[in-house]
N, C-alpha and C positions, 0 to 999 in steps of 0.2 A: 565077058571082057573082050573088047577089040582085038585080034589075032596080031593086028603090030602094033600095040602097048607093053614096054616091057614091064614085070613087076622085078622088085627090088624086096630082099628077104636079106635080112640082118645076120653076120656069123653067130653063131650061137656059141652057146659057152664053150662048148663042146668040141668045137670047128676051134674057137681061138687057143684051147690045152693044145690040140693038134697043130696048130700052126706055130706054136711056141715052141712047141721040141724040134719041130722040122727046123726051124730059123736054128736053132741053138745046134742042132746037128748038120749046117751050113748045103741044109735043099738051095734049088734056086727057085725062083719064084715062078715060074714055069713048073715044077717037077712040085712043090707045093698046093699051087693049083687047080694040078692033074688030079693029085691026091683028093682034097678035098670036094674037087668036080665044082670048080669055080672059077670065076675068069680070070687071068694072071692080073690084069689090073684093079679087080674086086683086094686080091694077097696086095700089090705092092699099095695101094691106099690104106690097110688097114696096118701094116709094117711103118709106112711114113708116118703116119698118125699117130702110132703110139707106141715109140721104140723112143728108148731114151738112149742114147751115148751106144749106137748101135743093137742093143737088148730090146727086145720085144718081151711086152708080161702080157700071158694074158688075164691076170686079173686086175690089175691097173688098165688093162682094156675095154674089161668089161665094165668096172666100176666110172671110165668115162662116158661110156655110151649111158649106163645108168642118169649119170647127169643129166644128158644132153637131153635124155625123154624126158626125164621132172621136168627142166627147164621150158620142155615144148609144154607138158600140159599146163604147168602154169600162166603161158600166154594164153593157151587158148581158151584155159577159163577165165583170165582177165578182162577180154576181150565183151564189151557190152554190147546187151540185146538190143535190134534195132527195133 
């Protein structure tokens, strides 16, 4: 891998229980971050994305990301052989 390519790794289930108590025990997104050892803006994108009426789930979280991958693979196997 190229040395300035950055990779991108998905919170895990695991990361999102943890960032759901921290939200509900009102961390900041900084002090969430720390915790998890992720970028403050990795926390406030995954908070914006799927917090409803201020509450963050994180299995309504994970069950959209769930989505989002079926949705990739099925374009990419739609997608015909040249």
């Amino acid at each position: 891998m190229n040395p300035t390519t950055k990779s991108y790794t998905q919170l895990q289930p695991e990361e999102r229980v943890t960032l759901a108590s921290l939200h509900q025990q009102a961390y900041s997104v900084r002090s969430m971050a720390e915790t998890l050892k992720r970028s403050p803006s990795t926390i406030s994108r995954e908070l914006r994305r799927n917090s409803q009426d201020g509450h963050y789930g994180s299995g309504v979280a994970h069950a959209a990301v769930r989505r989002v991958v079926a949705r990739l693979v099925l374009s990419v196997n739609c997608i015909p052989a040249r």
